[in-house]
C-alpha positions as CSV (number, residue, x, y, z in Angstrom):
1,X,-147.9,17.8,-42.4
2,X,-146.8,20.2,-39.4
3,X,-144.2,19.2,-37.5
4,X,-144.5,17.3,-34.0
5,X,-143.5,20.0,-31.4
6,X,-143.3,19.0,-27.3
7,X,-142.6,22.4,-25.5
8,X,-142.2,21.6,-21.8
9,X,-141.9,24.4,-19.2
10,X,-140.6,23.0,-15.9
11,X,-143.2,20.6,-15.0
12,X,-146.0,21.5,-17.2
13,X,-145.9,21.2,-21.2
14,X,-148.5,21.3,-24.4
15,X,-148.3,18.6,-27.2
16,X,-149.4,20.2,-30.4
17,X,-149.8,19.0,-33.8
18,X,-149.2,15.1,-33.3
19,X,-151.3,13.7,-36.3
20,X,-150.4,9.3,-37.1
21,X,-147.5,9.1,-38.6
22,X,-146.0,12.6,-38.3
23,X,-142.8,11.1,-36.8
24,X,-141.9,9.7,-40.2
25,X,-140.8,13.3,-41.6
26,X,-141.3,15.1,-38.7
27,X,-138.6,17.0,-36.3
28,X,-139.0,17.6,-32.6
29,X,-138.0,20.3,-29.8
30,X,-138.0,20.2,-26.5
31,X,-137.3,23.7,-24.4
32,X,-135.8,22.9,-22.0
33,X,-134.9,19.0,-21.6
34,X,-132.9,19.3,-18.2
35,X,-131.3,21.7,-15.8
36,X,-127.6,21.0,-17.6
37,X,-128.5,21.4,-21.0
38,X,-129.8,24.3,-23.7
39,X,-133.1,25.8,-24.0
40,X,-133.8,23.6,-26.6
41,X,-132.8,20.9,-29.1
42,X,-133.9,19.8,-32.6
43,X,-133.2,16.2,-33.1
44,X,-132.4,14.3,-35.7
45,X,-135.2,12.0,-37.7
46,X,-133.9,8.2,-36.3
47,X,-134.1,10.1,-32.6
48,X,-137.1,11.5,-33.3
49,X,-138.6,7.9,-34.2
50,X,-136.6,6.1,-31.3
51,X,-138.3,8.3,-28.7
52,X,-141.6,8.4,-30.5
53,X,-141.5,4.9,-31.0
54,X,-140.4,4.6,-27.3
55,X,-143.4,6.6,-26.3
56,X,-145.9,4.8,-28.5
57,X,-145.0,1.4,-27.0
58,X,-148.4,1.6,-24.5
59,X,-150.6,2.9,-26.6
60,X,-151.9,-0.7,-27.8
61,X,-153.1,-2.4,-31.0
62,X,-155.6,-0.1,-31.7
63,X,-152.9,2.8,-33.1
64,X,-154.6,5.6,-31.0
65,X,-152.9,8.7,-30.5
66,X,-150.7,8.2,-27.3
67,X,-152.1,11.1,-25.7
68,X,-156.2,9.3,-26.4
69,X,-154.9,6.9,-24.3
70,X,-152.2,7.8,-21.8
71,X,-152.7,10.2,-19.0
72,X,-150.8,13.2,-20.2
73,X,-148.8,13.7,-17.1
74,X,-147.6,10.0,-17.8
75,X,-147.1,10.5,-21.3
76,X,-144.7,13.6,-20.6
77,X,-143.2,12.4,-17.8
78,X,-141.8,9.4,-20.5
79,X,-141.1,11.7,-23.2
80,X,-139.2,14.4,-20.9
81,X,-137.0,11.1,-19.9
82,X,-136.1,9.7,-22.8
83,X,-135.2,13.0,-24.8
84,X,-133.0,13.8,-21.4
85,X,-131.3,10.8,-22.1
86,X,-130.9,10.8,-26.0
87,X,-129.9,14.8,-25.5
88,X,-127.0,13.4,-23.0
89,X,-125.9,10.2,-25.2
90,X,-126.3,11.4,-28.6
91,X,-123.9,13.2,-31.1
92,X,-126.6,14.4,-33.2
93,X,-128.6,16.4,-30.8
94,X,-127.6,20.6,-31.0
95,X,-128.4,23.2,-29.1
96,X,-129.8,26.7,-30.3
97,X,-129.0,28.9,-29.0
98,X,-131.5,32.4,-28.6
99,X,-131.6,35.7,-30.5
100,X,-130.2,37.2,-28.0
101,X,-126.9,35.1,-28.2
102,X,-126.2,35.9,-32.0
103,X,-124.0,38.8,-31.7
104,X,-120.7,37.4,-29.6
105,X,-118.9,40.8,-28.1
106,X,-115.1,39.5,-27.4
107,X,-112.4,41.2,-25.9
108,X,-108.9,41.3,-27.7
109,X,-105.5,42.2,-26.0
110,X,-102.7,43.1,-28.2
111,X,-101.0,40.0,-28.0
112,X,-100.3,38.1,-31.3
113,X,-101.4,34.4,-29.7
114,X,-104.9,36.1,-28.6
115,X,-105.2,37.8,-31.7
116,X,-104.6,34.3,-33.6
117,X,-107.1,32.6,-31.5
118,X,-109.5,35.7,-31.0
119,X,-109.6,35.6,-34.8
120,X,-109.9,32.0,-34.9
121,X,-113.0,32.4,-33.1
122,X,-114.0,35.1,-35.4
123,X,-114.0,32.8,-38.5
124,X,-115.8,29.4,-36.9
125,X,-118.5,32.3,-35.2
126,X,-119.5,33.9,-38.1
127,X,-119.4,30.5,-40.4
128,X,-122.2,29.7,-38.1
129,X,-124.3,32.3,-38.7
130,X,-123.5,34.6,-35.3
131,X,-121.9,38.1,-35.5
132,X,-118.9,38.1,-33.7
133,X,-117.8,41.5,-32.6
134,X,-114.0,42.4,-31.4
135,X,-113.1,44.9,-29.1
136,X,-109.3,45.7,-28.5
137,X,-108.0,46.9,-25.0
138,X,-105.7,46.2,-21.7
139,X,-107.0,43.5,-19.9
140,X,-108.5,45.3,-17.0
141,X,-110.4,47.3,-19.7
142,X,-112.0,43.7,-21.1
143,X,-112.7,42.0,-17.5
144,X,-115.1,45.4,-16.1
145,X,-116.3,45.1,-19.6
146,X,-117.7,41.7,-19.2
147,X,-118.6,42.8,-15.4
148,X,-120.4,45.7,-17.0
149,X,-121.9,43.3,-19.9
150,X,-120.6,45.1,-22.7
151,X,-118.4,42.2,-23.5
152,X,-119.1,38.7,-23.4
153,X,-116.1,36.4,-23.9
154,X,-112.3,37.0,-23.8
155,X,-109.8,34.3,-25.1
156,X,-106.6,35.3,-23.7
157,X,-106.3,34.9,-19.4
158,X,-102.5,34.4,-19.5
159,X,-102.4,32.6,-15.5
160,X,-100.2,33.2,-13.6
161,X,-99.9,36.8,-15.1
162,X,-102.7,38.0,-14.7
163,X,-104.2,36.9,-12.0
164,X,-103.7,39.8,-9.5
165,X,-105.7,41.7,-12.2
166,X,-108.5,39.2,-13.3
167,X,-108.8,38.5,-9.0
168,X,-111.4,41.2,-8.2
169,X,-113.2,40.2,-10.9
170,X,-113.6,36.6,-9.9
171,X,-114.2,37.0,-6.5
172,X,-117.2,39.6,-7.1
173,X,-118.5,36.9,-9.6
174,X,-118.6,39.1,-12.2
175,X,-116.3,36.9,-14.3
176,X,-116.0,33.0,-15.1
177,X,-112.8,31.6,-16.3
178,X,-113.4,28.4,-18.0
179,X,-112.4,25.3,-16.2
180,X,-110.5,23.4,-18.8
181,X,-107.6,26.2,-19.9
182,X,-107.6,27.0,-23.9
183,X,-103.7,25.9,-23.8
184,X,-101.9,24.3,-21.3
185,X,-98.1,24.7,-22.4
186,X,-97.6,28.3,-22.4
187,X,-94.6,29.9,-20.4
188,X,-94.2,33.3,-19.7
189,X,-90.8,34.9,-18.0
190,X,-87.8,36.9,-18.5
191,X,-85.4,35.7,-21.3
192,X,-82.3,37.1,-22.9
193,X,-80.8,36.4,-26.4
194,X,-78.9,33.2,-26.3
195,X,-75.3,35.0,-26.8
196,X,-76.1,37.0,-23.5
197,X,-77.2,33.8,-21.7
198,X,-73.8,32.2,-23.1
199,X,-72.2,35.1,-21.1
200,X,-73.2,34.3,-18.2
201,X,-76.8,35.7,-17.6
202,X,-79.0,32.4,-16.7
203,X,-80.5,33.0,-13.9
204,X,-82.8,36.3,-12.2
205,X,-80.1,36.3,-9.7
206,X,-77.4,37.0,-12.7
207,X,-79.2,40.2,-13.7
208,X,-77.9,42.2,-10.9
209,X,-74.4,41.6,-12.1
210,X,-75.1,42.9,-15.8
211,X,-76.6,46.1,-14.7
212,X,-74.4,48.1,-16.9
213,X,-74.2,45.9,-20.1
214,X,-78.1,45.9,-19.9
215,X,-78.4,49.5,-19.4
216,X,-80.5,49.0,-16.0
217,X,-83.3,48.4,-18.3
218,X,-85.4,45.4,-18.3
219,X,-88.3,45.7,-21.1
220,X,-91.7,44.7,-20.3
221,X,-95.1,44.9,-22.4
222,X,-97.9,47.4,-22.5
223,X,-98.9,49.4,-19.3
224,X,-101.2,47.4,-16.2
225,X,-100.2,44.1,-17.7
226,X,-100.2,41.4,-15.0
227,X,-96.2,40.5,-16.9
228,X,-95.3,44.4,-15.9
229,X,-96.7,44.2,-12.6
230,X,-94.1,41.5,-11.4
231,X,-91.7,43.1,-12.6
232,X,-92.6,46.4,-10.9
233,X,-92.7,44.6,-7.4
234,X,-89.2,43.1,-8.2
235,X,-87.7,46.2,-8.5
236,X,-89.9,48.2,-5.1
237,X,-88.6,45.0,-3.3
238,X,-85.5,44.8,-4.7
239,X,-85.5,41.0,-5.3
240,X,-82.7,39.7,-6.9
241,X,-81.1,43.1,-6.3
242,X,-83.0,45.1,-8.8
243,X,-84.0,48.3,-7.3
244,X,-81.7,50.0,-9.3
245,X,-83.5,48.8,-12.8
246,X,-86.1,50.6,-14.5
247,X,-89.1,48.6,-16.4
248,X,-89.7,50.4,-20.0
249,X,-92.9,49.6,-20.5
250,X,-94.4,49.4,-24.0
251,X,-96.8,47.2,-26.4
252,X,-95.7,43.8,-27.4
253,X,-94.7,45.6,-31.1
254,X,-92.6,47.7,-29.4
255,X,-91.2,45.7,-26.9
256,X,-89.9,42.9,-30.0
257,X,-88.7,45.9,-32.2
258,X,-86.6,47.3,-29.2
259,X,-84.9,43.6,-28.4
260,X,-84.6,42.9,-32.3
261,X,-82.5,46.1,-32.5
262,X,-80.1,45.0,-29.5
263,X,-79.5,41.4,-31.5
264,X,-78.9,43.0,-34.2
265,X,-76.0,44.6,-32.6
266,X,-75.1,42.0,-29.9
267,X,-76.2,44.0,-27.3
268,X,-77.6,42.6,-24.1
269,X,-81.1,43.0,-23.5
270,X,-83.7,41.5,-20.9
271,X,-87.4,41.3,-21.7
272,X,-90.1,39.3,-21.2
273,X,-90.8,36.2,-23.3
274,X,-93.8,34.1,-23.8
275,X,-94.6,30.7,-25.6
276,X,-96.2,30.7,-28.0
277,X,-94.7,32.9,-29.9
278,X,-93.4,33.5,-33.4
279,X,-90.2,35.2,-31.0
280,X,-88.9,31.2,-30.2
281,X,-88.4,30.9,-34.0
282,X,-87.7,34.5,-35.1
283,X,-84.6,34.6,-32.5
284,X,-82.4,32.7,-30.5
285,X,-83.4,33.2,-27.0
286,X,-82.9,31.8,-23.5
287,X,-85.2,32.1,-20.6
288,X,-84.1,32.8,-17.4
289,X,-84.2,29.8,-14.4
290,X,-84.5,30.4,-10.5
291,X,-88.0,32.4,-10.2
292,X,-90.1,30.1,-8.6
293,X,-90.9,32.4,-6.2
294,X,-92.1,35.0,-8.5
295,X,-93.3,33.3,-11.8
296,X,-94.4,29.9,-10.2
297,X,-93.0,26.6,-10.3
298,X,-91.3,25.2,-13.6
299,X,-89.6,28.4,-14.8
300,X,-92.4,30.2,-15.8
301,X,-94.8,27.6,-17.0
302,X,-98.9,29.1,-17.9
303,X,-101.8,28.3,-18.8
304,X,-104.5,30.4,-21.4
305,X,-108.0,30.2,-20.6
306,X,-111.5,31.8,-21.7
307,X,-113.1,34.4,-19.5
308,X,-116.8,35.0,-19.9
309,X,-120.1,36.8,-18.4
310,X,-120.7,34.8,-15.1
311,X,-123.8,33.1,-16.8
312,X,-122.8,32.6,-20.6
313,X,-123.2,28.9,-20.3
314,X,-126.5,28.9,-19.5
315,X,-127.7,32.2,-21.8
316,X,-126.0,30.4,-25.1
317,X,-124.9,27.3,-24.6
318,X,-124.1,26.5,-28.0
319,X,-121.1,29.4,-28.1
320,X,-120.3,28.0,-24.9
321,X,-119.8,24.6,-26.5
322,X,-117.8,25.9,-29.1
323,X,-115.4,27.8,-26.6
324,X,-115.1,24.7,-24.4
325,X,-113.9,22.8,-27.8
326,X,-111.8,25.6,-28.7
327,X,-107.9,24.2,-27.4
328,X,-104.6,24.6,-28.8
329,X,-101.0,23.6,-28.5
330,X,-98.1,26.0,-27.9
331,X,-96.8,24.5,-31.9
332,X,-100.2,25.1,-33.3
333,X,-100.7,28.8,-32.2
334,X,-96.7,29.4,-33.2
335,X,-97.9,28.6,-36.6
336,X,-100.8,30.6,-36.5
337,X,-98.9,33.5,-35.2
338,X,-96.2,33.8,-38.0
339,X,-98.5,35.1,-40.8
340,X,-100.2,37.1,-39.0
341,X,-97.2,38.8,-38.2
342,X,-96.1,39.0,-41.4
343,X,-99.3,41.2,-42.2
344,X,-101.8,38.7,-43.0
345,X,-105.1,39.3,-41.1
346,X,-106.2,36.7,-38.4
347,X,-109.2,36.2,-40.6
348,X,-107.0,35.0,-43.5
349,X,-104.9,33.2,-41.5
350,X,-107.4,31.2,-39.9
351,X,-109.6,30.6,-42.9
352,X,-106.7,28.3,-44.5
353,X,-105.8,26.7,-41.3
354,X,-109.6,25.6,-41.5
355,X,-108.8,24.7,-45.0
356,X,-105.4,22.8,-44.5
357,X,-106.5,21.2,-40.7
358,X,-110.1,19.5,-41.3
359,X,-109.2,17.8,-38.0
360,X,-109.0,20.6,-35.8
361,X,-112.4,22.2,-37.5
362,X,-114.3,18.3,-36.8
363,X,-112.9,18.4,-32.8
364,X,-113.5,22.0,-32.7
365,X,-117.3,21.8,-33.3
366,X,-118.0,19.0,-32.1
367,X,-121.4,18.9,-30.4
368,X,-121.9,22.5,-31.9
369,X,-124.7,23.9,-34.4
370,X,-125.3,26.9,-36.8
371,X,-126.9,29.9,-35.0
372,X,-130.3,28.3,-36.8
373,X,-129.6,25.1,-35.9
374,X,-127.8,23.3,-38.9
375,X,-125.3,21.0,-38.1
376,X,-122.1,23.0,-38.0
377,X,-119.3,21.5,-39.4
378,X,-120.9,21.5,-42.6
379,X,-122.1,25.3,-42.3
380,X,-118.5,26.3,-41.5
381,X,-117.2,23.8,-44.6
382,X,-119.4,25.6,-47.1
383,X,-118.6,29.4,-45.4
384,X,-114.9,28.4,-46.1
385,X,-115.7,27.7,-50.0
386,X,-116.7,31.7,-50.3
């Protein structure tokens, strides 16, 4: 028996191979249902005989084929709205997404928390059947890569912190930041080991005072990060008195190994500091308080979201899906983080997180299929068993 296939372009569409009975082990696709959702869907067999059924209602007691005896316009025009509205209500419908979609080009910064995620990513992608290629660089080097559509997707727009560098992008629409952010309880400021804050140093306005303990140095991360940026316009300004500071810029390696040094002798040190990070458990730090007019109300308080091509959603939907789905806390990525710095690939790492947190792999593909249109926590389940 061939399958039952209703292809529908716009307003026009073709009914092929719809023998009696066909429903009963058939499967059905529509391409494309409605404006807001994928190209096409596969459903399951109880949708496929609801909507059949649905369909078959005015064909009368005779049994004949619903298109012998509706006009096909009418017949269409009921079949286009009832899979609209089974595609919107029901759990089992998935998208598939197109050839084009299967490789997924993603953008990494050197940042242990968008590594951890970036390879989180990297495990559910591939356990679905896509290639998922990574790409490591500066920020600025990821965002004119998605402008120039060399990259597709980047997991790691630290806001405020970037936004004078993501800005361009954005208003050129040659970027879309997700609208719900990936995690919602990040911060992001200056801190100081907690036996420098004991001291005295609390505040941004306190740094001045220190200039000689600290060596005039404040440490910041890798060059053209949005985090050295501030910092750099602090000291040209001279808020807070710091014109006489230098920023020593380096990678977020470096940056830890320099301030882990100082600790280790009790010197002082100012740096930036970010949570999530295995740094809140690794060392007893402080962040610094009065900066709302540099790092934003609440002391520093961020968001993460997902950057991707301008019109990702509506190329591959079903990767879009999966990124919507894809949210942390600050204590889950801290977790995530603390292997991987201890020289376990994000791979590995995420693999047994998969393994040990069933929950987060059920909310995380949600609503989300294989690349050939399996249902995908099941595809991931059994890629995990290898």
């Amino acid at each position: 028996m061939q399958p039952v296939t209703l292809r529908v372009t716009g307003r026009r569409a073709s009914l092929e191979a719809f023998p009696r009975g066909a429903w009963e082990r058939s499967t059905l696709e529509l391409s494309p249902p409605c404006k807001t959702r994928s190209p096409q869907f596969t459903f399951t067999l109880s949708t496929l005989r609801n909507v059949l059924g649905t369909v078959h209602e005015d064909t009368g007691p005779d049994n004949n084929l619903p298109h012998e005896t509706l006009p096909m316009k009418r017949l269409f025009t009921r079949c286009l709205s009832t899979l609209c509205g089974t595609a919107l209500l029901s759990t089992s419908v998935f998208a598939n997404d197109p050839a084009s979609c299967k490789t997924v080009r993603m953008g990494v910064v050197n940042w242990t928390d968008v590594i951890a995620t970036s390879g989180m990513a990297d495990v559910l992608l591939n356990g679905l059947g896509y290639e998922s290629k990574q790409t490591s660089a500066v920020q600025q080097i990821i965002f004119a890569g998605i402008r120039d559509k060399r990259l597709d997707i980047f997991l790691g727009y630290w806001k405020p912190a970037m936004d004078k560098n993501i800005a361009p992008f954005v208003a050129a629409n040659q970027v879309k930041v997700m609208d719900k952010p990936s995690l919602a309880d990040a911060q992001a400021t200056l801190a100081v080991p907690d036996y420098v804050a004991a001291a005295g140093l609390k505040t941004f306005a306190d740094i001045a005072r220190f200039k000689d303990r600290l060596g005039g140095k404040i440490y910041g991360i890798e060059p053209g990060s949005g985090a050295n940026t501030t910092i750099k316009t602090m000291i040209e300004t001279n808020h807070f008195g710091l014109k006489d500071f230098k920023l020593i810029e380096s990678g977020e390696a470096g940056m830890l190994a320099a301030v882990q040094r100082a600790v280790n002798r009790k010197e002082f040190v100012v740096f930036v500091g970010w949570t999530p990070h295995p740094m809140n458990i690794n060392m007893n730090i402080a962040y610094l308080t009065g900066s709302e007019d540099v790092y934003g109300p609440n002391e520093g308080a961020a968001t993460v979201s997902t950057v991707t091509a301008p019109d990702y959603a509506e190329r591959c939907p079903n990767v879009n899906r999966l990124l919507e789905n894809l949210t942390f806390t600050a204590a889950q990525e801290s977790q995530l983080m603390v292997p991987i710095m201890e020289r376990k690939t994000p791979q590995d790492v995420a693999r047994q997180w998969l393994r040990d947190h069933p929950e987060d792999l059920q909310r995380w593909l949600a609503g989300v299929s294989s690349f050939d249109g399996k249902e995908g926590v099941a595809t991931v389940q059994a890629s995990l068993k290898n």
